[in-house]
C-alpha positions as CSV (number, residue, x, y, z in Angstrom):
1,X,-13.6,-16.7,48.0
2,X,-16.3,-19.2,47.1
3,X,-18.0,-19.5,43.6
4,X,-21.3,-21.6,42.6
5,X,-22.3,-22.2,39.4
6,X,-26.1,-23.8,38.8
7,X,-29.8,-24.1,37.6
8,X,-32.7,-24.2,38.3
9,X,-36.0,-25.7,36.8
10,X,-38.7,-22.8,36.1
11,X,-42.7,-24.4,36.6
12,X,-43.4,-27.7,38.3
13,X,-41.2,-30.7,38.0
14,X,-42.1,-33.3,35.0
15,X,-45.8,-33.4,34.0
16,X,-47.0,-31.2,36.9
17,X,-47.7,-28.1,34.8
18,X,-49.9,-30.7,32.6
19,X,-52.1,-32.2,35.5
20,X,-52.3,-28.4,36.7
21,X,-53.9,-27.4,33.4
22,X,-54.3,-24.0,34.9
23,X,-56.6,-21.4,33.8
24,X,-56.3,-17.6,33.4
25,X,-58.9,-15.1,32.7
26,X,-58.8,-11.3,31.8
27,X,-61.9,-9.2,32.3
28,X,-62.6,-6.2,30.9
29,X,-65.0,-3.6,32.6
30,X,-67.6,-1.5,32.5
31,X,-65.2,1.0,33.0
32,X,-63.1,0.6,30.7
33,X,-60.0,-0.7,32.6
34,X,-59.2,-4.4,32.9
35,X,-59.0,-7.0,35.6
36,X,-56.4,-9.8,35.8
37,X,-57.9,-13.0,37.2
38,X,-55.4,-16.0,38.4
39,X,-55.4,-17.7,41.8
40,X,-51.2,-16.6,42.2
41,X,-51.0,-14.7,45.9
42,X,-49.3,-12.2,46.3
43,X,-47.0,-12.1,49.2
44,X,-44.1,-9.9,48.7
45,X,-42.6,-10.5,45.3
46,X,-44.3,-8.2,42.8
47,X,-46.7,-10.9,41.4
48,X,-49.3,-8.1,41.2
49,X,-47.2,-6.0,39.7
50,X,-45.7,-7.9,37.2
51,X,-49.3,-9.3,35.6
52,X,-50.3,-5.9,35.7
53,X,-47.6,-5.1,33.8
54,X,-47.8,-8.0,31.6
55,X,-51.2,-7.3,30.7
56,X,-50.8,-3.8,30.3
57,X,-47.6,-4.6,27.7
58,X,-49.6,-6.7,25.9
59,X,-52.2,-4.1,24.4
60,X,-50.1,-1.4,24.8
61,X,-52.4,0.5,28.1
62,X,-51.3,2.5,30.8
63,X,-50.1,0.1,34.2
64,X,-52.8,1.8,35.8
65,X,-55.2,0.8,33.6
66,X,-55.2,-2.9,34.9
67,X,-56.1,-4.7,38.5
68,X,-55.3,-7.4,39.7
69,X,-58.4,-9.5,41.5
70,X,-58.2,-11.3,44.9
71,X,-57.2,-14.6,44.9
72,X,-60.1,-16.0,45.8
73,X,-61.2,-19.0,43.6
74,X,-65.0,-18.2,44.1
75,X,-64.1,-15.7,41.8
76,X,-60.8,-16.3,40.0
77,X,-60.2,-19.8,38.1
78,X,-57.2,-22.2,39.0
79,X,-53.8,-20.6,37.4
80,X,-52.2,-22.8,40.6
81,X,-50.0,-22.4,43.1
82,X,-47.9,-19.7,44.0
83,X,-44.7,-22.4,43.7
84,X,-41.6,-23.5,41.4
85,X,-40.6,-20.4,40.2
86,X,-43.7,-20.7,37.6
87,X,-45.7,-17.3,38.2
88,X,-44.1,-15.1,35.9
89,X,-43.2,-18.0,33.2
90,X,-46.3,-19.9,33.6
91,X,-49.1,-17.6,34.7
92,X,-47.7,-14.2,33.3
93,X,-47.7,-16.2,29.8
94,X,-51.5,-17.2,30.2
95,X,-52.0,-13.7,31.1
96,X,-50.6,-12.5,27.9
97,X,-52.4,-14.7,25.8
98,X,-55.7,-13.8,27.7
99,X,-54.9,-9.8,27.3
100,X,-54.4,-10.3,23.9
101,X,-57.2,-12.1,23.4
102,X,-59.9,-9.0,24.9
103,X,-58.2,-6.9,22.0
104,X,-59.2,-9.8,19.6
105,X,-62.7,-9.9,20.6
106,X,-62.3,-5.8,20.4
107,X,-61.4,-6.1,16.8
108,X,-63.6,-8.8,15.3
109,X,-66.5,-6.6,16.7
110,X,-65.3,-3.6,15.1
111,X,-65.7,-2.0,18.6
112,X,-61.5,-0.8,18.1
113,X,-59.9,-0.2,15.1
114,X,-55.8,-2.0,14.9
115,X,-54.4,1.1,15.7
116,X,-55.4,3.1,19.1
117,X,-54.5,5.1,22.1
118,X,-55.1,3.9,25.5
119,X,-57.9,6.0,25.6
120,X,-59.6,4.6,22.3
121,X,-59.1,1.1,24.2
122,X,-61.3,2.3,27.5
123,X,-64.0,4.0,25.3
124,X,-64.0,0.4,23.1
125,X,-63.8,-2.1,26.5
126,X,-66.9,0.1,27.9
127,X,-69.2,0.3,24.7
128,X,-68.6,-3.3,24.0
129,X,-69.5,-4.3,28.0
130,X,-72.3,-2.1,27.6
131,X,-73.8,-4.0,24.5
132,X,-72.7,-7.8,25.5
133,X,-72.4,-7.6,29.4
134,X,-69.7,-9.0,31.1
135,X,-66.2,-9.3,29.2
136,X,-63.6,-12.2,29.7
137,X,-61.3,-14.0,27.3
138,X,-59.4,-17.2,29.2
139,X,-56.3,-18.8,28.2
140,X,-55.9,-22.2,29.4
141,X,-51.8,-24.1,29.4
142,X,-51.0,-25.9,26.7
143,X,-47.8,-28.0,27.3
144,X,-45.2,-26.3,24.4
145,X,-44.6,-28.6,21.3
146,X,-41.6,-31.0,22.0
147,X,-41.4,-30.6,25.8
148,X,-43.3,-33.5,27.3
149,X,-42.3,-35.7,30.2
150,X,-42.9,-39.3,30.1
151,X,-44.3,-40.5,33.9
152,X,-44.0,-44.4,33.2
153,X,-40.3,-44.4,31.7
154,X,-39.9,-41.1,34.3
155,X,-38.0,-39.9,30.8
156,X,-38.1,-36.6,28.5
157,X,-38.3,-32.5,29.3
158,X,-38.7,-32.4,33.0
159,X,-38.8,-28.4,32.5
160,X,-39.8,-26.0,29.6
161,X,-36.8,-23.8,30.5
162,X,-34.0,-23.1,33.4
163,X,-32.8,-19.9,34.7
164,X,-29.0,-20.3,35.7
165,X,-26.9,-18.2,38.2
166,X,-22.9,-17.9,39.0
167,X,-22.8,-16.5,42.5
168,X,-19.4,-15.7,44.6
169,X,-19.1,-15.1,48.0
170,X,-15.9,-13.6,49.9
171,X,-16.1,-14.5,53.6
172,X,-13.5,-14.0,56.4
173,X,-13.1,-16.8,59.2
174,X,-12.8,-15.5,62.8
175,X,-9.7,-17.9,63.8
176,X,-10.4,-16.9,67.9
177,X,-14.4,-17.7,67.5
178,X,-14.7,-19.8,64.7
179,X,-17.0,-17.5,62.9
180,X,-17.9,-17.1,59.1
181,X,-19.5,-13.3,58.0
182,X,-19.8,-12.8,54.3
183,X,-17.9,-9.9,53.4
184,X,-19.1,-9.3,50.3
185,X,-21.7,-11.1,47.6
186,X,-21.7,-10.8,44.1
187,X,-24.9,-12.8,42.0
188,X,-25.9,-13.0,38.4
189,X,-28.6,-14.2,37.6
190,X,-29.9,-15.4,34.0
191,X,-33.6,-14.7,34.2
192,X,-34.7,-15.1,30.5
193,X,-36.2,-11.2,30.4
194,X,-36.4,-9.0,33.8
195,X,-39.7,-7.6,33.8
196,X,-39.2,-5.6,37.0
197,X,-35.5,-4.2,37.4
198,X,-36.5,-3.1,41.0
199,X,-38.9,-6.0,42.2
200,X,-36.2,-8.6,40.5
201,X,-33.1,-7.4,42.5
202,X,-35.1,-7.2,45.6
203,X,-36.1,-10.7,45.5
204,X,-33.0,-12.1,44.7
205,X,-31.1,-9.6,47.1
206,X,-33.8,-11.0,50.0
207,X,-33.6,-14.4,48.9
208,X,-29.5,-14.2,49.1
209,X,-29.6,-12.8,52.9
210,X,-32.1,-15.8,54.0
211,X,-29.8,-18.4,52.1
212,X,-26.9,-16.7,54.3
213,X,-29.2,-17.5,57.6
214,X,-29.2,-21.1,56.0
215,X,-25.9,-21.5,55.2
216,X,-24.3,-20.4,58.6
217,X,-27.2,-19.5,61.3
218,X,-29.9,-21.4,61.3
219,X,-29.9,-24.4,62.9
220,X,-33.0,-26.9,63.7
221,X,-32.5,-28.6,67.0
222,X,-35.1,-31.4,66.9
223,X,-35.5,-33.5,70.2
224,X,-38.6,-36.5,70.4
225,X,-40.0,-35.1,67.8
226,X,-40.4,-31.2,68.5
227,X,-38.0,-28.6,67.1
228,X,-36.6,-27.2,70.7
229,X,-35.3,-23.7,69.5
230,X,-38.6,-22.5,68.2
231,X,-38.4,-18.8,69.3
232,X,-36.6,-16.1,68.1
233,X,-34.4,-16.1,71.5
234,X,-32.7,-19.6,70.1
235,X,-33.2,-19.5,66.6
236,X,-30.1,-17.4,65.4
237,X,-31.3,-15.0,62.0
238,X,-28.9,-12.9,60.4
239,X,-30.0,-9.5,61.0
240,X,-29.0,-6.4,58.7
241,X,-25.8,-6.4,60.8
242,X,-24.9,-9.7,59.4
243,X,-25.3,-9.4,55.5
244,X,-22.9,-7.8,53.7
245,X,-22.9,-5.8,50.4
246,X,-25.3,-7.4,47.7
247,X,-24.7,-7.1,44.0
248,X,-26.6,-8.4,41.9
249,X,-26.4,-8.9,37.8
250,X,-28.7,-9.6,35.1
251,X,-28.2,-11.5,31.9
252,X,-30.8,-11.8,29.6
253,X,-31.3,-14.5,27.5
254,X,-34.9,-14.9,26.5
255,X,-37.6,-17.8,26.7
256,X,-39.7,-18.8,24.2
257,X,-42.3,-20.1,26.8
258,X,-42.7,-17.3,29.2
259,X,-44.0,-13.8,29.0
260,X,-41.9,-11.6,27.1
261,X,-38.9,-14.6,27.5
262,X,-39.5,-14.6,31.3
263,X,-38.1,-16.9,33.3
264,X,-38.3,-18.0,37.5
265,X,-36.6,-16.2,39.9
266,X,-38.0,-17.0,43.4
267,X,-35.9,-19.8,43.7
268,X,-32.5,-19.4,42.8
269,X,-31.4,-17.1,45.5
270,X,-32.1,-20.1,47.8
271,X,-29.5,-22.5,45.8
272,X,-26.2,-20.9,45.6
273,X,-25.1,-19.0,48.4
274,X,-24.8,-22.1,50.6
275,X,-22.0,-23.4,48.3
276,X,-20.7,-20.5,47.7
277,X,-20.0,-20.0,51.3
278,X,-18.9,-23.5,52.1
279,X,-16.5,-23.2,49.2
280,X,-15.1,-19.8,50.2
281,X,-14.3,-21.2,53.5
282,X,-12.8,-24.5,52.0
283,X,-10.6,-21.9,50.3
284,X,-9.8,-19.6,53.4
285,X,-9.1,-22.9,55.8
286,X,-8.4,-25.9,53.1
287,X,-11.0,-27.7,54.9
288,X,-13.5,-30.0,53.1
289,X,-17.4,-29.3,54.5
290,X,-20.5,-31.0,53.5
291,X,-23.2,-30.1,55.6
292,X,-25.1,-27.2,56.9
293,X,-25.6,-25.0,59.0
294,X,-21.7,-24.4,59.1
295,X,-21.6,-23.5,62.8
296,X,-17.9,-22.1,64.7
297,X,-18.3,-25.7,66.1
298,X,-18.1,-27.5,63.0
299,X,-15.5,-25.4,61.9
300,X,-13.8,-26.2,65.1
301,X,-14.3,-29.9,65.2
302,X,-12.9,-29.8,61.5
303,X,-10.0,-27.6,62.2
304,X,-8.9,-29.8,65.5
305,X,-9.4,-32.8,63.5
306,X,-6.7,-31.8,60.6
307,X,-4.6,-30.8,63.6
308,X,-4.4,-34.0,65.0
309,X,-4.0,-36.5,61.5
310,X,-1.3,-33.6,60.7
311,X,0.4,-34.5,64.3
312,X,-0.2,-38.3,63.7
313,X,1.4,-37.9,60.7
314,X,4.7,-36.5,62.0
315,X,4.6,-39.0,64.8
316,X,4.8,-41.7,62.4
């Protein structure tokens, strides 16, 4: 058995979220439902979702009462990249601010009284559209009051906040083919505030079974400068076959900077199981390791190699 213990930054590194100084807008419509506006793509992880959520939360709607726009900055401003384990900290944040900021403009018109039903809220959003025209607050970042990271002494808050993880891994090692398969995976994951129970355990579950493929699979052969196994036929994946069981636990800790304490996720699953791994089969074989791909070659080369300084040593 193999534990890792780490961190991981949530947004972009040092002063990037300041040079970003990304945008986010909230629209509502004619009728009646709103419209989340950022540039984040969605690609598989729930970013959709979760804003949705986020902005329904905020002014206490219906998830169906909010869209998401396409990312398509002819329409949508800069909230940045879809990167660094920032969207739900970062963007979903802005997102908040900018919901809460339609049921401002709501209020100070006198167009929706402090208390209301979702309903009240769509009958509000259309008369005030119909009397103004087109609806949108924006909420732009603002880096929080005593993070800041200094570029010329390369000193200070290189993060707002990081999400942490303890994984362990319990592999077997095929002593005929010098194989490793996981046998079983256990992760938890401290996320600040899980948003989505379902679309959070999926992401780190399928982020786990690539970092498996990257611990002990997938190997880059590069020759005069072109990767030589670019196919499927050469470049060994771990398929459903390959992963073993995948629990995953939550604990929840809170952030001050992201929406409704949330931290990154994305990016975690990518940084421990490789250790983990490596460390489990330290443990099964008493073998040091420090590279990967760990290949039945390696663990070959390694295992014939202790052979021999152990025969050495009895010689002398």
């Amino acid at each position: 058995m193999g534990i890792a213990a780490f961190l991981h930054g949530a947004g972009f590194t040092g002063s990037g979220e300041r040079y970003l100084s990304s945008v986010v807008g909230v629209e509502g419509g004619a009728d009646g439902r709103l419209r989340v506006l950022v540039s984040s793509t969605e690609f598989g992880q729930g970013t959709k979702t979760v804003l949705s959520q986020i902005a329904a939360e905020a002014l206490g709607l219906r998830y169906e009462d909010v869209t998401v726009a396409q990312a398509d900055t002819t329409e949508v401003p800069n909230s940045g990249p879809t990167v660094a384990s920032r969207t739900a900290m970062i963007v979903g944040k802005l997102v908040q601010l900018a919901a809460l900021g339609i049921r401002q403009t709501l209020f100070s018109s006198g167009t929706l009284k402090e208390s209301y039903s979702p309903e009240e809220f769509r009958i509000a959003c259309q008369n005030y559209v119909a009397a103004h025209g087109p609806f949108r607050s924006w909420s732009h970042y603002e880096e929080p009051k005593g993070v800041f990271w200094d570029d010329e002494k390369y000193r200070g808050e290189a993060y707002a906040a990081f999400a942490w993880a303890v994984y362990i891994a319990e592999v077997a090692v095929d002593m005929v083919t010098y194989s490793v398969s996981v046998e079983d995976f256990v992760a938890l994951q401290e996320v600040g505030k899980v948003l989505h129970p379902v679309l959070a355990q999926g992401q780190i579950i399928g982020g786990i079974a690539q970092a498996i493929g990257f611990a002990l699979y997938e190997n880059v052969a590069w020759q005069n400068g072109r990767m030589q196994n670019g196919q499927m036929t050469n470049y060994i994946m771990p398929t459903s076959a390959d992963l073993p069981p995948i629990r995953v636990y939550f604990e929840e800790l809170g952030n001050v900077h992201g929406a409704f304490g949330a931290k990154g996720i994305g990016e975690l699953p990518m940084d421990g199981p490789a250790p983990a791994i490596v460390n489990a089969v330290k443990d099964a074989l008493g073998v040091n390791f420090n590279s990967i791909p760990l290949l039945p070659e390696d663990i070959f080369h390694a295992l014939a190699a202790k052979g021999e300084e152990a025969y050495l040593k009895g010689v002398k």
